[in-house]
C-alpha positions in Angstrom: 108.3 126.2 105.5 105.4 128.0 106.6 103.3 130.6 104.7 104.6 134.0 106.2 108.2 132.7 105.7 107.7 132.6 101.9 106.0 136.1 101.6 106.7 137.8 104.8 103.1 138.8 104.7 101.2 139.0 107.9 97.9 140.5 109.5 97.5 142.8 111.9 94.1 142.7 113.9 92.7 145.9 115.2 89.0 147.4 116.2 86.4 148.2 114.1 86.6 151.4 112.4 90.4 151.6 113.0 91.3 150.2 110.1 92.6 153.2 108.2 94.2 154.7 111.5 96.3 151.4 111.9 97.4 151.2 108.4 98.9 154.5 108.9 100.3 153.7 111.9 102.0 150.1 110.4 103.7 152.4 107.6 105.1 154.7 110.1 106.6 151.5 111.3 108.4 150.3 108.6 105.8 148.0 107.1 105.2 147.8 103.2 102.7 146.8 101.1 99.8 147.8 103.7 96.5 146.7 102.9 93.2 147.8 105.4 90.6 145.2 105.3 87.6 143.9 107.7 88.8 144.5 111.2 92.4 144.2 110.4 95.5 145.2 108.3 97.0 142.7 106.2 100.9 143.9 105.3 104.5 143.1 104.7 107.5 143.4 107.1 110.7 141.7 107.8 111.7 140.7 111.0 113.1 143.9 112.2 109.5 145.2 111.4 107.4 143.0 112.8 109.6 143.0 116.2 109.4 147.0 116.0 105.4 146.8 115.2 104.6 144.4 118.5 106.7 146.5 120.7 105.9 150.1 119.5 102.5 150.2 118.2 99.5 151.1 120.0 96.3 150.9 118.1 97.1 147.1 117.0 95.7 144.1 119.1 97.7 141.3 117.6 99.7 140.4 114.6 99.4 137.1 112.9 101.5 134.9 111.3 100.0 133.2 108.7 101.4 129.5 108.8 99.0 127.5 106.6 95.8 128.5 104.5 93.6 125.9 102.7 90.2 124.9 101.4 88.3 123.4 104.6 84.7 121.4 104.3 85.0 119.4 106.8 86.4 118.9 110.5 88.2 115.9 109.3 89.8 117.6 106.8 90.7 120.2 109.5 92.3 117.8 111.6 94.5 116.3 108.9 96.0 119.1 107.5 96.5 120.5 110.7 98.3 117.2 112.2 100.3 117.8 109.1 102.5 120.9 110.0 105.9 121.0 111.8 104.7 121.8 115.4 107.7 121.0 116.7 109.3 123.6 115.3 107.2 126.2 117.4 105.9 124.3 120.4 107.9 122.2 122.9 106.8 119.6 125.9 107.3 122.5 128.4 105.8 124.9 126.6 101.8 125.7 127.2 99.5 126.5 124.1 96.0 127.5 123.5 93.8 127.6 120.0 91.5 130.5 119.6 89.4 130.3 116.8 86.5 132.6 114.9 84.4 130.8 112.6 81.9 132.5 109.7 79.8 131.3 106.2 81.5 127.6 106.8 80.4 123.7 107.0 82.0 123.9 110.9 80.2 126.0 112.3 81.0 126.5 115.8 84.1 128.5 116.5 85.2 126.2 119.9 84.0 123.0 118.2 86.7 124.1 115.4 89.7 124.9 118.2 88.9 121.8 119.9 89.5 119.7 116.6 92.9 121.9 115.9 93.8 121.2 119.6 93.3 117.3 119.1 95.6 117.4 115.9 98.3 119.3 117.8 98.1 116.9 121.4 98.0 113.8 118.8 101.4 115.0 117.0 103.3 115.2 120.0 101.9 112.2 121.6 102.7 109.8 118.5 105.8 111.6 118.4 107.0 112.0 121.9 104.4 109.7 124.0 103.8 113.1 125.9 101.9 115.8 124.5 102.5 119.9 126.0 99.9 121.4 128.3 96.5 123.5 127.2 97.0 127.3 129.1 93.8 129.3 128.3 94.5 131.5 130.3 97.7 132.7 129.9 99.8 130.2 127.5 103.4 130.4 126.4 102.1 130.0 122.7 98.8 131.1 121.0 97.3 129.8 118.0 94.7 131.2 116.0 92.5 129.3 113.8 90.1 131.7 111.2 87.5 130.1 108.6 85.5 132.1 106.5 83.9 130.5 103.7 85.5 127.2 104.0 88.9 128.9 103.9 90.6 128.2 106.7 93.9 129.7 107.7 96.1 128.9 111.0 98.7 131.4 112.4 100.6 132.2 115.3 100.1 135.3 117.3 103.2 136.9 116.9 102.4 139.3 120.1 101.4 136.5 122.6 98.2 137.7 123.4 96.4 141.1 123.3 98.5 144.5 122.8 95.8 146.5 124.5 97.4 145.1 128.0 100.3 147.3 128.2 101.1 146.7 132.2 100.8 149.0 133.8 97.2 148.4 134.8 98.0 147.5 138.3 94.8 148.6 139.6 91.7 149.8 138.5 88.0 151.6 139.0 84.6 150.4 137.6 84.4 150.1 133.3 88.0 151.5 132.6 89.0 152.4 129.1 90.6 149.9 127.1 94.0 151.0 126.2 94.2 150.8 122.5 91.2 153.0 122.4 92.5 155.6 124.7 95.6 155.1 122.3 93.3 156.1 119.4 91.6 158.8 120.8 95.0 160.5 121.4 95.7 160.1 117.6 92.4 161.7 116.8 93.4 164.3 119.2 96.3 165.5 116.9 98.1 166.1 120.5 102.3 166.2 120.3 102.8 167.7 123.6 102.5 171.2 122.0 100.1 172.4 125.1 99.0 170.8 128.2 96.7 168.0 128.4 94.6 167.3 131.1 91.7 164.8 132.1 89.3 166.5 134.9 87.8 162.7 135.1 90.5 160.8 134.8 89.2 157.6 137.0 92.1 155.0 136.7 94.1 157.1 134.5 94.2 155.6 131.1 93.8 158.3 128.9 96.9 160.4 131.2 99.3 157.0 130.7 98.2 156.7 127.3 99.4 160.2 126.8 102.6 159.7 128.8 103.5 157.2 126.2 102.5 158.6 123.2 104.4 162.5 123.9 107.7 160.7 125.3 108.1 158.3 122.9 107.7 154.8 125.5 107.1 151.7 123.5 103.4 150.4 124.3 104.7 146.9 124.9 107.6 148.5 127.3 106.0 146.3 129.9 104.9 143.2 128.4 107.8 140.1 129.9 106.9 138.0 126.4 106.0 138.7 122.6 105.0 135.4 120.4 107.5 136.0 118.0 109.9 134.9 120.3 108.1 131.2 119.0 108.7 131.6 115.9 111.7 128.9 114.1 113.9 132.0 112.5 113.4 134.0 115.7 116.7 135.8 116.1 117.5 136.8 119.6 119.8 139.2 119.2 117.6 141.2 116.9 115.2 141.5 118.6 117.3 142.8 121.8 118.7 145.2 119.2 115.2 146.2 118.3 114.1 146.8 121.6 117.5 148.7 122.6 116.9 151.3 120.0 113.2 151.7 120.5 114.0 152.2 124.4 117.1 155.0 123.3 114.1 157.4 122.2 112.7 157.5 125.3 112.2 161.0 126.3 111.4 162.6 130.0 107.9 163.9 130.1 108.5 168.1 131.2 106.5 168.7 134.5 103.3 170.1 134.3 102.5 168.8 130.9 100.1 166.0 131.3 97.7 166.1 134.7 94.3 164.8 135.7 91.9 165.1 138.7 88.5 163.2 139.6 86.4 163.7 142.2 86.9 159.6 143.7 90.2 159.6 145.7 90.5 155.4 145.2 90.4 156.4 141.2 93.1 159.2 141.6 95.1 156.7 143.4 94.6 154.0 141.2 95.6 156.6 138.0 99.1 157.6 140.6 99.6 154.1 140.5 99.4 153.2 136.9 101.1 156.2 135.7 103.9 155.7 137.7 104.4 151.9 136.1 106.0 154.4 133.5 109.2 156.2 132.8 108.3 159.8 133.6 104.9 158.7 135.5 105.8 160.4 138.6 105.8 163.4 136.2 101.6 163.4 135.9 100.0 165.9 138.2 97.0 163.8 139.6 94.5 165.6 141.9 91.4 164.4 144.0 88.4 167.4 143.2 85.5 167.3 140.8 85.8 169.5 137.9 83.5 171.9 139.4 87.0 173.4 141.5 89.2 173.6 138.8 89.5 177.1 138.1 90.1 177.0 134.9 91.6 174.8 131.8 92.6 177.4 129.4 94.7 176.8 126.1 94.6 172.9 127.0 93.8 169.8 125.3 91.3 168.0 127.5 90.4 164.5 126.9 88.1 162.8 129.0 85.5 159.5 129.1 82.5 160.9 131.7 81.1 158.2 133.8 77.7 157.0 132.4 75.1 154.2 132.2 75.8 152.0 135.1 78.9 154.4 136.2 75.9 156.2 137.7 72.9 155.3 139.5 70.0 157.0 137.0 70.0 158.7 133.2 69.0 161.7 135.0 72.3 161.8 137.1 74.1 161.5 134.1 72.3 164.1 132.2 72.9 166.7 135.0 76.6 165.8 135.1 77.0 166.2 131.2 74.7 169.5 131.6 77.7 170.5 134.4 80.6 169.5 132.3 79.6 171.2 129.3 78.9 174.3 131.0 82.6 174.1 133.2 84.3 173.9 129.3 82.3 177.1 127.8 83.1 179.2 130.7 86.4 177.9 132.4 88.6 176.6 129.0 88.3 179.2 126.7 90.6 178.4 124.0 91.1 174.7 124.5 90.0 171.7 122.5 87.8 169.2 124.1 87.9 165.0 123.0 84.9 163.7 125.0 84.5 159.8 124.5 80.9 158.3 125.8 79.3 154.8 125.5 75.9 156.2 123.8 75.7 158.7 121.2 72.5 160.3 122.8 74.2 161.2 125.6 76.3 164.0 123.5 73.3 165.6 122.7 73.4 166.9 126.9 76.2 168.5 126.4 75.4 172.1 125.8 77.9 172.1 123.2 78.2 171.9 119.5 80.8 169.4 118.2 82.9 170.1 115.5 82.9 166.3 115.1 81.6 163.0 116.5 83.0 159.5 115.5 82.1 155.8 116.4 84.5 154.5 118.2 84.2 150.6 120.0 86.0 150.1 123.8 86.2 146.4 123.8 83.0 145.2 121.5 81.0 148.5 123.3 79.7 150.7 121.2 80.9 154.2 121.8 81.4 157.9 120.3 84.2 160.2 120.5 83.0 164.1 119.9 85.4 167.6 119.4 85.0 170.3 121.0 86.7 173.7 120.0 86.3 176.1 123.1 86.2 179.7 122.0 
């Protein structure tokens, strides 16, 4: 029996500075006993609950299932425990896999050295076993293992969502540096936004923040998309749980009113790129998209506004940004009186040319990038 089956206990992996916003969110979901540690959430859940949290949640990248943890000083050692467990009951000969591992403080020191050695104890099972031995996908496998040592404790799990949460789907295309998803999904929490105004993104570029916000106000599971969760590996996987799961998370689904949610950028490939990807998603045909530059918008009043400004190598100089920011800042004091603004940037200077004083600004990482979210209350 592996470890999570005795204690139901998992861990949920999220970014940096998340940690308290994801533990929140995994209670809303039904799990129990939630504990926020370094770049993660360890908690309980049963399998309704964990089916419910890799379907629904959108600030988590991945939830492991812990299947062994033990002392490890050596690669050897490594090896033989990990030749040891019951792959069988989670991988088959048609079946790809892949071992990702992160290593810190330990005797093995290099984090691929250590997958290779967990991949040689898995191939070496089956082949003893079965004289064949399943296939290595990097890329995109049916099964992924992780493989953590910190301190010369080593634990193996499976990844219960099959890869990254953060890819919802309905990326079909995209412009230069687009948000990642789980950190437009954050910023919307931040936001406090229910749907209780309009929201609108005068720079929308491939229109992440607007589908992010289509999901959240109607209710559209983030993994509505994804074909395959890694759970369906697991040996007490029940099928027809999980289809019940999924059926009742679908049956709150609501239709997005018109006119709520809209966006506009001044690149036409970028506003058709956002058209696209919002219309991946119940209600997406819903989102009002527009190609202008916020400089013709007449005027955003009483609206949320959320928006990520291009920047850095989005532009061609520093001085092109500052200008821009300068523009922007001035459109929001004399064009959205009464709105709130969420402004997300890559470089905490750069909020300083905004002519604007924030009611708040909070670090904020899109995909290992540093970055800074900042509030503005438009009076």
């Amino acid at each position: 029996m592996f470890t999570y089956q005795k204690n139901q206990r998992f861990f949920a992996q999220i970014a940096d500075g998340l940690e308290e916003l994801g533990a929140k969110e995994l209670s809303q979901l039904g799990a129990a006993d939630v504990a926020p540690s370094y770049r993660g959430v360890y908690f309980s859940a049963d399998p309704i609950v964990l089916y419910r949290i890799n379907y629904t949640a959108r600030l988590i990248t991945r939830v492991l299932a812990p299947l062994l943890t033990f002392d490890c000083h050596s690669d050897r050692y490594l090896y033989k425990i990990a030749r040891s467990l019951p792959w069988t009951d989670l991988l088959t000969l048609d079946k790809t896999f892949a071992v990702f591992a992160n290593v810190a403080n330990s005797y093995i020191r290099h984090s691929q050295y250590a997958a290779l050695r967990l991949k040689d104890a898995i191939v070496d099972q089956f082949r003893e076993a079965c004289d064949a031995r399943p296939d290595i996908d990097p890329i995109h496998p049916d099964i992924w293992i992780n493989l953590y040592i910190d301190n010369n404790k080593a634990t193996i799990s499976l990844d219960t969502s099959g890869g990254s949460l953060h890819r919802r789907g309905y990326r079909q295309t995209s412009v230069e540096a687009p948000m990642q998803e789980t950190v437009a999904a954050a910023i919307l929490q931040f936001s406090g936004w229910l749907g209780e105004r309009p929201l609108y993104d005068p720079m929308c570029g491939s229109g992440t923040l607007l589908a992010e916000a289509l999901m959240h106000v109607c209710d559209i599971p983030a993994g509505f998309l994804r074909p395959h969760f890694g759970f369906e590996s697991l040996p007490d996987f029940d099928a027809a749980l999980w289809k019940s799961v999924k059926r009742e998370c679908n049956n709150q689904i609501r239709p997005l009113p018109h006119g709520l949610i809209g966006g506009s950028d001044l690149d036409n490939a970028a506003v058709e790129a956002a058209r696209t990807n919002c219309q991946m998603l119940p209600g997406g045909k819903q989102v009002t998209l527009l190609t202008r530059p916020f400089q013709q918008i007449d005027s955003l009043k009483d609206t949320t506004i959320l928006c990520n400004p291009p920047y850095g190598r989005r532009l061609n100089t520093a001085q092109e940004t500052a200008v821009l920011l300068q523009k922007f800042g001035t459109f929001l004091k004399e064009r959205c009186q009464g709105s709130t603004a969420y402004i997300y940037l890559g470089n905490e200077a750069l909020l300083q040319q905004i002519p604007l004083w924030p009611s708040w600004k909070k670090p904020l990482n899109n995909g290992g990038l540093k970055g800074y979210l900042a509030k503005y209350k438009i009076r």
